[in-house]
VOGU-3710 file (C-alpha; in Angstrom, 3 decimals, decimal comma):
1> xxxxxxxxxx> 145,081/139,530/90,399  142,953/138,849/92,973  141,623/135,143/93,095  138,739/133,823/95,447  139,761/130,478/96,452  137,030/128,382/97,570  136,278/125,206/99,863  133,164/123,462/101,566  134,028/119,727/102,606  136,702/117,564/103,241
11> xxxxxxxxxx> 137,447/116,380/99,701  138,202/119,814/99,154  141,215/120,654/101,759  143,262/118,797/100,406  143,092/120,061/96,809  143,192/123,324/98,016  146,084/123,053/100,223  148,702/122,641/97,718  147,224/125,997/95,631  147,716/128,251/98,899
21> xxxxxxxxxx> 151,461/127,153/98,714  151,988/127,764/95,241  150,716/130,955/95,248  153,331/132,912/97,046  155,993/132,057/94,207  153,604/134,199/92,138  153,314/137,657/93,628  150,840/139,134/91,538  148,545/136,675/92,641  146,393/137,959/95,602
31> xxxxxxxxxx> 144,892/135,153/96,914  141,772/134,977/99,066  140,365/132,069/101,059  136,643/131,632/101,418  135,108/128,303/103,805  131,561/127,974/102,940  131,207/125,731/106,191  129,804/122,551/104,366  131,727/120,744/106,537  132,316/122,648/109,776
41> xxxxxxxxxx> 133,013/120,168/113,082  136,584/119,754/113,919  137,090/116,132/112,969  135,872/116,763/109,284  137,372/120,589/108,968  139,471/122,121/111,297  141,853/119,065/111,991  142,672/118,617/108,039  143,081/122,935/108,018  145,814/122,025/111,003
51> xxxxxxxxxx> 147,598/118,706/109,422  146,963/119,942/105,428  148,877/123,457/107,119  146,053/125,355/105,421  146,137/129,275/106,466  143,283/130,213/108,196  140,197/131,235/106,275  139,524/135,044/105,344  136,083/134,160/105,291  133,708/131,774/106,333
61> xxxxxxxxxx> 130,119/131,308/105,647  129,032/128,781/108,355  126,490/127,342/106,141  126,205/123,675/106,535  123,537/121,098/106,900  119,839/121,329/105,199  118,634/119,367/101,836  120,513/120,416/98,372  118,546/122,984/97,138  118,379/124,852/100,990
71> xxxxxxxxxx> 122,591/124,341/101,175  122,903/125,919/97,480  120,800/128,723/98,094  122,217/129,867/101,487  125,481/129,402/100,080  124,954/131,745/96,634  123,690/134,541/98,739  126,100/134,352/101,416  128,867/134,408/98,634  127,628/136,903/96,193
81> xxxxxxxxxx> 128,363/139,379/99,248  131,531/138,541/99,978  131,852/138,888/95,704  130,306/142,511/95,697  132,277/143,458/98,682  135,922/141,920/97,788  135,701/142,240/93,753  137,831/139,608/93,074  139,345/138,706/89,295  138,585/135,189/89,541
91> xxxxxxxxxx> 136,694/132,631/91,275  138,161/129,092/91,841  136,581/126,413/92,985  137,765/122,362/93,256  135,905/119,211/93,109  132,449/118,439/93,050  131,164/119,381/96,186  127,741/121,190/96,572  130,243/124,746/97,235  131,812/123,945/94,080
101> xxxxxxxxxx> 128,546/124,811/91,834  127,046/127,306/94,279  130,069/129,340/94,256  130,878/129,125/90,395  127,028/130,571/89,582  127,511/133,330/91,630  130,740/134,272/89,965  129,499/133,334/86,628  126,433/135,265/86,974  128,462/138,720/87,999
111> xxxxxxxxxx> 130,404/138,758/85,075  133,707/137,306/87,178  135,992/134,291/85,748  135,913/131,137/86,797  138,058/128,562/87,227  138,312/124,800/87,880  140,303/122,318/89,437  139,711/119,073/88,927  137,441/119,606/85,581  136,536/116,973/82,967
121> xxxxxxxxxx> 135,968/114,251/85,492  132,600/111,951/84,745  130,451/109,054/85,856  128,242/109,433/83,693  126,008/108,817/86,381  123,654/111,509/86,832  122,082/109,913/90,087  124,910/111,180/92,230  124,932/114,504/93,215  128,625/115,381/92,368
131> xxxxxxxxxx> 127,873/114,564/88,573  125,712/117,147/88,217  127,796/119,884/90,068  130,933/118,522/87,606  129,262/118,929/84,654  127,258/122,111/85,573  130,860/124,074/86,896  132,372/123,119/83,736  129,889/124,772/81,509  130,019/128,115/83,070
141> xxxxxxxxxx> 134,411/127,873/83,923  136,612/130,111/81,679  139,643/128,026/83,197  139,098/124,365/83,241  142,508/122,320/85,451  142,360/118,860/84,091  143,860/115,962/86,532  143,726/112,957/84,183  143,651/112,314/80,936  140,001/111,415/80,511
151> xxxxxxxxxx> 139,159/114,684/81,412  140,365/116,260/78,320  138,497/113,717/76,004  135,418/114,116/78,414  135,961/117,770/77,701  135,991/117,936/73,953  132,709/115,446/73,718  131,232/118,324/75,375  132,491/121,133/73,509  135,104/122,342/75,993
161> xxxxxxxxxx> 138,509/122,492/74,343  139,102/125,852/74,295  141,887/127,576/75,081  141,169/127,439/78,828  142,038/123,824/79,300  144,870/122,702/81,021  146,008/119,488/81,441  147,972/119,888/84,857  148,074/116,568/87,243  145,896/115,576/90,234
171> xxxxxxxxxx> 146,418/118,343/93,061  145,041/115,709/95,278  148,686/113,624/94,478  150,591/117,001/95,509  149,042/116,713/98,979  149,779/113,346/99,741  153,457/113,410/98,450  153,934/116,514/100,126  152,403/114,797/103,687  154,078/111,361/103,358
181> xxxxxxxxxx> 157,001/112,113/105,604  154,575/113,155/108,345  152,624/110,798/108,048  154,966/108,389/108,541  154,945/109,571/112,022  151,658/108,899/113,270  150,848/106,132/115,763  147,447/104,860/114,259  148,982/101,382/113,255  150,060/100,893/116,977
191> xxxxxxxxxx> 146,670/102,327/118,496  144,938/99,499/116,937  147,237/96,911/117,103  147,534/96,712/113,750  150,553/95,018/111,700  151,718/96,482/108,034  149,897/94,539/105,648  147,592/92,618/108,024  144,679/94,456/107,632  142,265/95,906/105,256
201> xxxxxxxxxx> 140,743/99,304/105,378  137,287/100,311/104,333  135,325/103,325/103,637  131,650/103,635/102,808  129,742/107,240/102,959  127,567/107,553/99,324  124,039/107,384/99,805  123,464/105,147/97,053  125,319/102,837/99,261  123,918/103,229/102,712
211> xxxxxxxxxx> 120,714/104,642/102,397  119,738/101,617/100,870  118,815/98,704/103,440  119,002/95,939/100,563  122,561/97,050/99,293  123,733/98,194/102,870  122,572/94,797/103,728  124,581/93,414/101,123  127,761/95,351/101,677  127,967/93,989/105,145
221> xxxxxxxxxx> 127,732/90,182/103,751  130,997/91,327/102,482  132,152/92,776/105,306  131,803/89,665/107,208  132,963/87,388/103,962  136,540/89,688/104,249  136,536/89,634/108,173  136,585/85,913/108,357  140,091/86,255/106,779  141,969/89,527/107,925
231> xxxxxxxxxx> 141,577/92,220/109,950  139,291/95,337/108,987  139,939/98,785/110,565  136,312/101,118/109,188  136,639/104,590/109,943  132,937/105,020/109,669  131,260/108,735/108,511  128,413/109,147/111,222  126,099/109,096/108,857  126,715/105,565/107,919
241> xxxxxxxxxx> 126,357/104,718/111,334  123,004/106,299/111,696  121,874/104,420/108,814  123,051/101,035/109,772  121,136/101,754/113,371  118,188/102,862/111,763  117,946/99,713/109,657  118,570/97,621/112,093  121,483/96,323/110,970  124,435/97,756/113,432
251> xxxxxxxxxx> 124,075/94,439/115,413  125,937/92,473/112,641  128,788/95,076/112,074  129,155/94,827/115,992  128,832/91,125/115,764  132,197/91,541/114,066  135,238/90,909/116,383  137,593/90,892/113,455  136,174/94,738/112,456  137,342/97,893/114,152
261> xxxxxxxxxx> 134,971/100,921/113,695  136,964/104,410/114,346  135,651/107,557/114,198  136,471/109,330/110,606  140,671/110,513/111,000  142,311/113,425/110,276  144,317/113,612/106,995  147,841/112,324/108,229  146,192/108,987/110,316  144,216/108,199/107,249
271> xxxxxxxxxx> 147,160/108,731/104,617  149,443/106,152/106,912  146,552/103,930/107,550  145,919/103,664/103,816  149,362/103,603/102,838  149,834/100,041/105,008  147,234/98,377/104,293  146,958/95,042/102,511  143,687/96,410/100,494  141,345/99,054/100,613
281> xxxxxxxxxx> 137,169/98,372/100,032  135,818/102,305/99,328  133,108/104,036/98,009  135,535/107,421/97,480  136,669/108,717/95,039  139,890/110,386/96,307  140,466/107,752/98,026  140,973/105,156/94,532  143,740/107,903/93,498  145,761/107,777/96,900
291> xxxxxxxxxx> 145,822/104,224/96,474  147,253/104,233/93,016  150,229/106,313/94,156  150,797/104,415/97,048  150,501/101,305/95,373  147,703/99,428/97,484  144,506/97,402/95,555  141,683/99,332/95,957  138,029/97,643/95,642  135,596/100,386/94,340
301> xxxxxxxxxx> 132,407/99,690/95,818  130,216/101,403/92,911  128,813/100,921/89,399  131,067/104,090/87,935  133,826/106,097/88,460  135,237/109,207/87,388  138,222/108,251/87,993  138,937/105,627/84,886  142,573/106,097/85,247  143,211/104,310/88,399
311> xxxxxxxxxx> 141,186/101,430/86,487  143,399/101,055/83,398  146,561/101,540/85,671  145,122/98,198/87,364  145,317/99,517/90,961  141,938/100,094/91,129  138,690/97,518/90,368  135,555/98,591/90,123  133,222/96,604/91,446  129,370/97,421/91,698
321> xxxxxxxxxx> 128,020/96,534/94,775  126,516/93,070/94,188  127,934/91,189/96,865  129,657/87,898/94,766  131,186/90,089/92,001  132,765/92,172/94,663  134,132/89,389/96,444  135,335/88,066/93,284  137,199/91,295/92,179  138,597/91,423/96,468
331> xxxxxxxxxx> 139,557/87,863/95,489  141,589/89,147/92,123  142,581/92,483/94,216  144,259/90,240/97,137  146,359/88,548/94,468  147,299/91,282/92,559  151,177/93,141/92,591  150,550/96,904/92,395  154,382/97,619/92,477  154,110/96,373/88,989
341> xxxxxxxxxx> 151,584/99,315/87,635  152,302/102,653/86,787  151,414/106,169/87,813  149,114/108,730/85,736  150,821/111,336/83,338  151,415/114,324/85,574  150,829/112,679/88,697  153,938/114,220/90,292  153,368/116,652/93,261  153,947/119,679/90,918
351> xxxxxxxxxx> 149,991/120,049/89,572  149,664/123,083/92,036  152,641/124,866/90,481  151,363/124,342/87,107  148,336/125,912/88,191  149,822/128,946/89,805  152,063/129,515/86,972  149,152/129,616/84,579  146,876/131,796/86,376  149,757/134,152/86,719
361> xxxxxxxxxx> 150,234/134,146/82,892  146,286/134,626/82,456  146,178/138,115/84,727  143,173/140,318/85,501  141,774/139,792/82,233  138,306/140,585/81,514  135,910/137,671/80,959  135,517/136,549/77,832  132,237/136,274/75,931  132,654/133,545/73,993
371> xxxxxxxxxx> 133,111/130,029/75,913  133,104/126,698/74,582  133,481/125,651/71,394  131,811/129,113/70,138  135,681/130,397/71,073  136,756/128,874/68,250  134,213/130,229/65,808  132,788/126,968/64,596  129,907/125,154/65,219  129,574/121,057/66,469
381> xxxxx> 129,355/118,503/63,978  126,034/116,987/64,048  125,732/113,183/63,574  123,830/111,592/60,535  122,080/109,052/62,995
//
């Protein structure tokens, strides 16, 4: 069974990681690996292909950069190629990255399987990006990999609980439990003089958060509300940068002597940076399930999240990004005890083996023509209002 494995950005490596292991328990399972190039420079691809010990890809596309629609078309006609010329069985894709979609319509289109890694997840905010590829891949995936529970109800409101679903865990949890030990050897607390504990971390890369001046703006007030009481070590995505210089508004982040802005880390500096520190302010969305596992509060700085589970655990808060309500819920986070919360069903490091096992199960078969709840013959009940 030969399986097209596909990734594009950096969410993406370390979902896929864990799958390229699995596989070789299963040897039936021919698996390919195709890089679209999304993300291509070496701080944002080929360090995490090094740490994640991701083989080398059989193919890459090199297509990165360019609006939406220019990145999803280069990308469909790039792959469709490599489709006609490498006939695989099945096409999977993970996450919610521009790739993800782009890949799964080519597939879909030429008749090949599809599955999903990471399906069911929802905003319900159709502003960003990502919730449109989510929903879109699910629609046209025979295979749909569930992480959390949410995604199965978020499934069946849709019509997708077929016989395709499986609930499996978070792959994302396989790669940090499988990296922990090495990550425990890198020097990134000493680099910046930074003490277990004494220090927050924070992320922000959505463009609903930075190319905004007035929330940007108001992001920073909290920045400079949480640096007049701890440390704050910002690995900062270069476009954030660029946005903060082009509104003017680098001079207060620099203004900062209590903030340390890094250039983005590789996988294992990040993992052990997270994993120490007192509390974590992110927009990401990988990022609120790391926490959750390791057990640090995480302050979500956006209006949704796909991720409800790391909510009703209590690790993570969601807090918009109006600046008093998220200093109130930092204010709630700092006195929180994580150690006393649990862990998501299935949130054990063995996801990618579930997944392995059941693609080895499913074999070659030819695609099916009846997806959805049409595979089960009935039709949606309709509601009186």
């Amino acid at each position: 069974m030969r399986i097209i494995n596909v990734v594009g950005a950096r969410p993406n490596f370390m979902k896929i990681a864990p799958l390229m292991a699995a596989y070789p328990a299963h040897p039936a399972l021919e698996p390919l690996l195709v890089h679209t190039g999304q993300h291509y420079d070496h701080a944002m691809s080929t360090l995490f292909f090094e740490e994640l010990g991701i083989p080398r890809p059989d193919l890459n596309l090199g297509v990165h950069g360019g609006s939406h629609a220019s990145q999803h078309a280069r990308v469909m006609t790039a792959f469709e190629e490599v489709c006609k010329t490498h006939r695989p069985d099945l096409v999977l894709v993970v996450g919610d990255v521009n790739s993800t979609l782009s890949c799964a319509l080519v597939a879909s289109k030429l008749g090949i399987r599809v599955a999903h890694v990471e399906a069911g997840l929802r905003s319900f905010d159709r502003t960003m990006p990502e919730e449109i590829n989510r929903v879109l891949t699910d629609q046209i995936s025979d295979l749909l990999f569930v992480s959390e529970q949410s995604g199965l109800v978020n499934l069946a409101r849709e019509g997708l609980d077929h016989e395709g679903v499986h609930f499996v865990g978070n792959v994302m949890i396989d790669s940090l439990m499988r990296n922990l030990e090495k990550a425990r050897r890198s020097t990134v607390l000493d680099d910046h003089g930074l003490e277990p504990r004494g220090y927050a971390a924070l992320t922000m890369h959505r463009p609903a958060n930075v190319d905004d001046p007035e929330v940007l703006a108001g992001l920073l007030d909290v920045v400079e509300r949480v640096a007049a009481e701890q440390r704050i070590v910002f690995p900062a995505h270069p476009r954030t940068l660029d946005r903060l210089d082009s509104f003017g508004l680098r001079g207060r982040l620099d203004a900062l002597d209590a903030v340390t802005v890094v250039p983005p880390m590789g996988y294992l500096d990040f993992l052990h940076l997270v994993g120490h520190a007192r509390i974590i302010l992110t927009d990401s969305g990988g990022i609120q399930e790391e926490t959750t596992v390791l057990r640090v509060p995480c302050i979500t700085l956006r209006e949704s999240t796909e991720r409800p589970s790391t909510c009703l655990i209590g690790t993570n808060r969601l807090a918009g990004v109006d600046p008093d309500r998220i200093w109130a819920e930092y204010r709630a986070g700092m006195d929180s005890d994580p150690a006393a919360f649990g862990i998501p069903a299935k949130w054990d490091g063995k996801a990618a083996e579930r997944i392995a096992a059941a693609l080895a199960d499913e074999g070659p078969r030819p695609r099916s023509a009846a997806l959805g709840w049409t595979a089960h013959g009935a039709l949606p009940r309709l509601s009186r209002a």
